[in-house]
C-alpha positions, 0 to 999 in steps of 0.5 A, spaced: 500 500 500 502 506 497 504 512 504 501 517 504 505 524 502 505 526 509 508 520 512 513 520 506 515 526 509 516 523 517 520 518 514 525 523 511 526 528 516 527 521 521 531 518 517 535 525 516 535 526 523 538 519 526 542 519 520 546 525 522 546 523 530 549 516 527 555 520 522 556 524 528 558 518 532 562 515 528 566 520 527 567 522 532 569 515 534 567 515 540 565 507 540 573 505 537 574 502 543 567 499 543 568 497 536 575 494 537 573 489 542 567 487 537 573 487 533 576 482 538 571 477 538 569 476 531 577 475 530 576 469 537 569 466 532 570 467 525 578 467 523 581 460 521 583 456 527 590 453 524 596 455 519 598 450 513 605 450 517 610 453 512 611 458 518 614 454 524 616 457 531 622 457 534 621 458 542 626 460 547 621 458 552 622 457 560 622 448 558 630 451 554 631 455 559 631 450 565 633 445 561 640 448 559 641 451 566 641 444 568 647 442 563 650 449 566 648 453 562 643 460 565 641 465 562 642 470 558 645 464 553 652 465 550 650 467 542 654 462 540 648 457 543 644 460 536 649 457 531 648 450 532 640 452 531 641 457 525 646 451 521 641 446 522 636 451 520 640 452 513 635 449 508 629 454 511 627 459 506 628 465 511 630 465 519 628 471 523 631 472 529 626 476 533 631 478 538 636 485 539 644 484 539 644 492 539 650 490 545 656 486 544 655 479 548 658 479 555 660 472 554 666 475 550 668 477 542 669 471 540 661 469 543 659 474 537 664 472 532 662 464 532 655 467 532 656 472 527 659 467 522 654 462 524 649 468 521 653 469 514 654 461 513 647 460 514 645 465 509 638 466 510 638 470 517 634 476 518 636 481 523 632 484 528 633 493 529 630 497 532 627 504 531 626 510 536 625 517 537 631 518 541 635 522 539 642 518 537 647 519 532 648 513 528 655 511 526 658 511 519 656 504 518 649 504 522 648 509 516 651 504 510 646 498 514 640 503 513 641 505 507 643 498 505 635 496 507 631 502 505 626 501 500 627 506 494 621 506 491 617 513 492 612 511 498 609 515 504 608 511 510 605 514 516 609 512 522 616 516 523 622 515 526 628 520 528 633 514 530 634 507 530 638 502 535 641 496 529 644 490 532 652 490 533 657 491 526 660 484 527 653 481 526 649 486 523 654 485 516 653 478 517 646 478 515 642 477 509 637 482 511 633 486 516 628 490 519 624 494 524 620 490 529 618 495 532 610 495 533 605 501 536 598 498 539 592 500 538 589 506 542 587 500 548 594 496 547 592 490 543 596 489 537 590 488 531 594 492 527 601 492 524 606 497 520 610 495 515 614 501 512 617 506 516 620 513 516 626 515 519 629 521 515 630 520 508 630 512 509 624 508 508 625 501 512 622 495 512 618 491 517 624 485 516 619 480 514 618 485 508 625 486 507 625 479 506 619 478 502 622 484 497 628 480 496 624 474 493 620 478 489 614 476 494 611 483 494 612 490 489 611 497 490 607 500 484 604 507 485 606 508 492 602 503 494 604 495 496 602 489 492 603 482 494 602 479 487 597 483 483 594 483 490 595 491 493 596 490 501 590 495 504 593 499 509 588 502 514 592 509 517 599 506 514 597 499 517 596 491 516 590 489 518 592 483 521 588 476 521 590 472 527 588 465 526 583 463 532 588 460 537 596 463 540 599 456 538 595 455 530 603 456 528 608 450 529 611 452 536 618 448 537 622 449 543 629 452 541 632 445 546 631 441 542 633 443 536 639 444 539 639 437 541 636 434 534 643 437 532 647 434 536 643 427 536 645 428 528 651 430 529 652 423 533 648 419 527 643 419 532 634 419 530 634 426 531 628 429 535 626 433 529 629 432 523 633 437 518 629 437 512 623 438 517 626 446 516 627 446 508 624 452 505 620 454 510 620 461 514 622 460 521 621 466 526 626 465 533 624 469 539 623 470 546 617 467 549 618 466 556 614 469 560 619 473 564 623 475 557 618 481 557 616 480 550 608 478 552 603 481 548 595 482 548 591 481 541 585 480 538 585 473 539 589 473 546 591 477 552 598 474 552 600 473 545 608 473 544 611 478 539 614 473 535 608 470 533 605 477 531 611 477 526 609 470 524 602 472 522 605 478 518 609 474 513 603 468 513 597 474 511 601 477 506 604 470 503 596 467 502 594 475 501 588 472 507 589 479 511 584 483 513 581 488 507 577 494 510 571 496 507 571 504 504 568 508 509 563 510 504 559 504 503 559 504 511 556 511 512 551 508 506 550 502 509 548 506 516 543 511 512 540 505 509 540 502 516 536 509 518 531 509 512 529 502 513 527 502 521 524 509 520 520 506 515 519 499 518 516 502 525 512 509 522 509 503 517 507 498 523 502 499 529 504 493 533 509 493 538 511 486 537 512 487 530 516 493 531 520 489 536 521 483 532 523 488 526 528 491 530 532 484 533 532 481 526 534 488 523 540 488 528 540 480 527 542 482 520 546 488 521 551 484 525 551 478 520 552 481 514 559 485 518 561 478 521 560 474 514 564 480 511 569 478 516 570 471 516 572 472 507 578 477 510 573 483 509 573 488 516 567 492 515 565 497 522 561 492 526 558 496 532 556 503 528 551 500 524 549 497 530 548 503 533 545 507 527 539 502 528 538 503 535 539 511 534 534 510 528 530 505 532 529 509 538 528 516 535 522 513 531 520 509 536 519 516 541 516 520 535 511 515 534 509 514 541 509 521 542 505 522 536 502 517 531 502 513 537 497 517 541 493 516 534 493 509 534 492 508 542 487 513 541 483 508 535 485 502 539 481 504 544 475 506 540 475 500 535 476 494 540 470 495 544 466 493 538 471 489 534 477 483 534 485 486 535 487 482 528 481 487 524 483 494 530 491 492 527 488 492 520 485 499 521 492 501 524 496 498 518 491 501 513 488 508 516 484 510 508 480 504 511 476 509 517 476 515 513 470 519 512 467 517 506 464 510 504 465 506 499 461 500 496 463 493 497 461 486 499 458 484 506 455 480 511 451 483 515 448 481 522 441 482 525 439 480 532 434 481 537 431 479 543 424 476 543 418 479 546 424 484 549 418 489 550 412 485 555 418 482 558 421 489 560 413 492 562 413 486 567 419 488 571 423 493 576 428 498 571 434 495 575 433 487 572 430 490 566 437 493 566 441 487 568 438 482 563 440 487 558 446 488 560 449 479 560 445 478 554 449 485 549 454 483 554 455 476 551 453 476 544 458 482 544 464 477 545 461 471 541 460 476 535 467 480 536 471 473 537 468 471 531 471 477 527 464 480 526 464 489 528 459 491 532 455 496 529 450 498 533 445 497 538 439 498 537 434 496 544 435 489 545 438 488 538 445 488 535 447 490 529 453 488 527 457 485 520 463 483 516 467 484 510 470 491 512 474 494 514 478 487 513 474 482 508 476 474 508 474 468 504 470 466 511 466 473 512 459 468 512 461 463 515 464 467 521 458 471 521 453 463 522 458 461 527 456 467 530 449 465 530 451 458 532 455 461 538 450 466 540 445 461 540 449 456 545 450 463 550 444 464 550 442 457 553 448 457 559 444 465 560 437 462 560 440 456 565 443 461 569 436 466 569 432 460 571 436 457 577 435 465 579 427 464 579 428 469 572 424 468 565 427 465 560 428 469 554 428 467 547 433 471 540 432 471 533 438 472 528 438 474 521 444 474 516 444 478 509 450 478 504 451 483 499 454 489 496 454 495 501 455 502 503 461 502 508 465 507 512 464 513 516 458 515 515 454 521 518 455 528 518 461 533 520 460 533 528 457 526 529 459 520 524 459 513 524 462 507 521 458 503 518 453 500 513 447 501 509 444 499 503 438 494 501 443 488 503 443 491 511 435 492 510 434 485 508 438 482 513 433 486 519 427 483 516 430 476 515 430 476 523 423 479 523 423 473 520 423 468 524 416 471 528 413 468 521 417 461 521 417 460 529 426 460 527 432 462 531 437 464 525 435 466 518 441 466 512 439 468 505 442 464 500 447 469 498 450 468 504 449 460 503 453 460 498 459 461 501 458 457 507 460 450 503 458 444 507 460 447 513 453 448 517 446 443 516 440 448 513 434 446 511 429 451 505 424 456 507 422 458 500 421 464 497 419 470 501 417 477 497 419 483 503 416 490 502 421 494 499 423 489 494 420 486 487 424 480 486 423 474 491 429 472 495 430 464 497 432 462 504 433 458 508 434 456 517 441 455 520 439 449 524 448 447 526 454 445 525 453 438 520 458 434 525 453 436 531 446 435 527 443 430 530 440 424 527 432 424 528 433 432 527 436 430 520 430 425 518 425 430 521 428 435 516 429 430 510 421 429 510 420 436 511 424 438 504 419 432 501 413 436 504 416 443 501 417 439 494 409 436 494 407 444 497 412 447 491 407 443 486 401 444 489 400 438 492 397 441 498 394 435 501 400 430 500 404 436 503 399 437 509 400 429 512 408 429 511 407 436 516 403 433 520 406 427 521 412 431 523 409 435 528 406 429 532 414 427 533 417 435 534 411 439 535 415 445 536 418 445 529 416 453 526 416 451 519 412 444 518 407 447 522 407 454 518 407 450 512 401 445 514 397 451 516 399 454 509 397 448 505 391 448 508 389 455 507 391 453 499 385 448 500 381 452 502 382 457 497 383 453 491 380 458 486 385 463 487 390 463 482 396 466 488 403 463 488 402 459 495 410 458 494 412 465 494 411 468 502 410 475 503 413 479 508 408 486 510 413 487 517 419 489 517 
């Protein structure tokens, strides 16, 4: 159903007002924090659970610590320790030594000539230096070191230094490479991301991951920008986003002992723990990671990360190009303001507060899924500003329709619940045109009922219990007729007036409207019960039901109107319910209300009536019950009746009055056998008139 202008316009300026609040927000960043705990969790769900193992972990943890200190040997180790480990490593493709020499080993020249020999023989280390905004003056060869190292392609990286701490000469030169390791938290100090080029004077440094990566030819520099392949790199503020997978130990960890043992057991000809071709073309990282070696460090995946495992992930995004690639801020910001036109739409749309609760938990549902899918394919869309731009959306709509549509829709709900069921109140709320003044023409089902000899029964009692019996029979029919879909539209004395088909129309409005019937009838006989146990008369109702076209909406004039219904169709209802004053019946239904019932309901024929006001006789029949609750005998008494009807509807008269009679003898209360025999007789009695005794008319309205 199309809006209305009006609201078209609410929805705007809603949308256009959560919107703003939500930009705001967002950049003013005051959910980073928030958003990067959201950051964390996804990576602790989401991010793959283990490596393919070409990156394998060298640990010098607390088990080789106490171990080489029982063979004597405490720490901090002799350096030359390192050499057996970085020979018997020689085959790997690259080993990175995630610790600083920046001073000459206190165990002797010598410790670093073994280990810096053991270096250049290798010829696959990678040496770790440090960068700093200490002001120091770098040696000649410091200089002739960076500059070695330093990237010459034209790219701007964001992180600055003035100074750099770099390993001793002896080792340094000995290398195949280095790199800065120096790594800045996030704002809360979780590494989640990782800067691989750095600037410090005119040199541009690589992390020594990359310096590795750029001799091998694994990554190029194109238009200042850095590509893994034909891969760029995305760098958010000049860093990687890494993605760590799930837990701390998916790399291969393998403790710096038993290396070292696995060397010596070569060495002996013995079966080594690990063997050395294990190494071959892999990328082993050596580093600190014992507790008290200080190089614990939180990130999205864990508060006690090593560093060396950092680096570990660096190398492992870049190679299989499964870092994190962010979303541009724009398709963000567009997501947000389509999140805002969407849940302003959504709850200035719906009445309900289920629904819009319901609209809200699966709009957010959604808001986070489509981050958390984005997330799990390596893409890093905001998860907790979109989120925040449906609640700020959510709330900003759901204040201005409770402070404003929502006093219209209590208002209505409270006017209309009193004379109809909540689904067909929802329906008005939903589609408001429907109660506009004004009326329209469209099928309905319309209900008449009555309380018979009301009037001699009201003469004969005190007001009060006059009022009392008034009051439980309305009071009653009311919730039968409201419970089965049908609008009350008036009361009228003792009568009700009520119909079906507007404002909401079904496939079942007749036959809500006969099972209304059926059930007034039943209220009635626990009323009756009720009366008769209070020493009260017994009352008695009569139903009619009409279907057809009508005049429905609210009707009346500018102060005072009403909804509705009027037109021919209301009118011959009422005077079917008059109706059965001729018949001795409780319900009466027209054969366009019959129609549509299917086999539901048990009915028998009661002819043709000509009413006044109407030139064209109309068929009808009694609502007796439901077919599964009609009784056997009653079925057999009505099979004989309709055998009556078909000898009268053929004049013969005669044969007719003995079937009638003979049911009167067994259900002397049956109206319509007793109005037919005394109608047959009045056809005998009068066989010279030539008047249609088939056709009934009605002088009463």
């Amino acid at each position: 159903m199309a809006l209305e202008p009006k609201k078209i316009k609410k929805i705007i300026i809603l949308s256009a007002i959560s919107f703003a609040i939500s930009l705001v927000l967002y950049l003013s960043g005051l959910l980073n924090v928030f958003e990067l705990k959201a950051f964390d969790l996804f990576s602790k769900l989401l991010n793959p659970s283990k490596s393919s193992g070409d990156i394998v972990i060298v640990q010098v943890d607390q088990q080789s610590i106490d171990n080489l200190s029982k063979e004597g040997i405490n720490w901090p180790w002799p350096r030359q320790m390192y050499a057996p480990m970085l020979e018997y490593m020689s085959e790997a493709d690259a080993v990175f030594i995630d610790i600083l020499y920046t001073e000459p080993s206190s165990y002797g020249e010598d410790d670093d000539r073994i280990f810096a020999k053991a270096i250049k023989d290798a010829s696959n280390v990678y040496l770790a230096l440090f960068l700093t905004n200490k002001k120091r003056e770098l040696s000649a060869k410091d200089e002739e070191f960076i500059k070695k190292i330093s990237i010459k392609d034209d790219i701007k990286p964001g992180l600055r230094f003035s100074s750099a701490i770099t390993p001793i000469d002896i080792i340094k030169s000995s290398a195949k490479g280095a790199g800065n390791v120096t790594i800045p938290p996030d704002e809360d100090g979780v590494y989640r991301k990782i800067p691989l080029v750095f600037k410090m004077g005119d040199y541009t440094i690589p992390h020594f991951i990359l310096n590795h990566l750029i001799q091998k030819g694994s990554v190029i520099f194109k238009n200042g920008s850095i590509f893994a392949g034909n891969t760029e790199i995305p760098l958010s503020k000049d860093k990687m986003i890494l993605r760590y997978y799930r837990t701390d130990n998916s790399f291969p960890a393998i403790c710096a002992v038993d290396v070292i043992k696995s060397y010596l057991d070569s060495s002996e000809s013995k079966e080594p723990l690990i063997k050395k071709e294990y190494f071959k073309g892999k990328k082993v990282f050596i580093g600190l990671t014992a507790a008290g070696l200080y190089d614990l460090k939180p990130t999205s995946i864990s508060s006690i990360s090593t560093g060396v495992m950092i680096h570990a992930a660096t190398i492992d995004n870049i190679l299989n190009k499964s870092f994190f690639r962010p979303i541009a801020v724009v398709y963000v910001i567009l997501f947000m303001l389509f999140i805002c036109i969407f849940i302003s739409y959504a709850v200035l749309r719906q009445s309900s507060v289920y629904v819009n609760l319901s609209t809200f938990f699966l709009s957010f549902a959604v808001t986070l899924f489509i981050p958390a899918m984005l997330f799990k394919s390596a893409y890093y869309m905001h998860i907790l500003y979109p989120a925040a731009s449906l609640i700020i959306s959510f709330l900003a709509a759901t204040v201005y329709s409770y402070a404003t549509e929502g006093k219209e829709r209590r208002f209505v709900r409270r006017a209309f619940s009193q004379y109809m069921d909540e689904t067909i109140v929802d329906y008005i709320l939903k589609n408001p045109d429907v109660i506009k003044p004004g009326g329209r023409r469209k099928r309905v089902t319309v209900f008449f009922t009555d309380i018979a000899g009301f009037t001699t029964i009201s003469e004969s009692l005190p007001v009060e219990e006059t009022a009392k019996i008034l009051h439980t029979v309305l009071n009653e029919f009311t919730e039968v007729i409201i419970k089965d879909k049908g609008v009350i539209d008036k009361y009228i004395g003792d009568a009700i007036m009520a119909f079906w088909g507007a404002p909401l129309d079904t496939e079942r409005d007749e036959i809500n409207a006969c099972y209304a019937a059926l059930h007034c009838i039943e209220a009635l006989s626990k009323i009756n019960r009720r009366f008769k146990a209070e020493g009260m008369s017994e009352i008695n109702m009569r139903v009619g039901i009409n279907s057809g076209d009508a005049i429905v909406g609210n009707l009346g004039s500018d102060r005072l109107f009403d909804y509705t219904v009027v037109g021919d169709t209301v009118n011959l209802a009422s005077r079917l319910e008059g109706a059965n004053k001729v018949f001795r019946t409780k319900i009466i239904i027209s054969e366009s209300t019959l129609e549509k019932t299917g086999n539901i309901f048990f009915t028998r024929a009661l002819g043709l009536i000509e009413v006044k006001g109407k030139t064209k006789p109309v068929r009808i029949f009694e609502l007796v019950a439901e077919n599964e609750k009609m009784e056997e005998n009653k079925k057999e008494a009505v099979r004989l009746y309709n055998q009556g009807l078909e000898l009268f509807k053929n004049s013969r008269f005669n044969d007719a009055r003995d079937i009638f009679e003979g049911i009167l003898k067994r259900f002397p209360d049956d109206g319509p056998s007793e109005f037919y025999k005394k109608r047959c007789m009045q056809a005998i009695e009068n066989a010279q008139l030539t008047e249609k005794w088939d056709i009934i008319k009605l002088t009463e309205k």
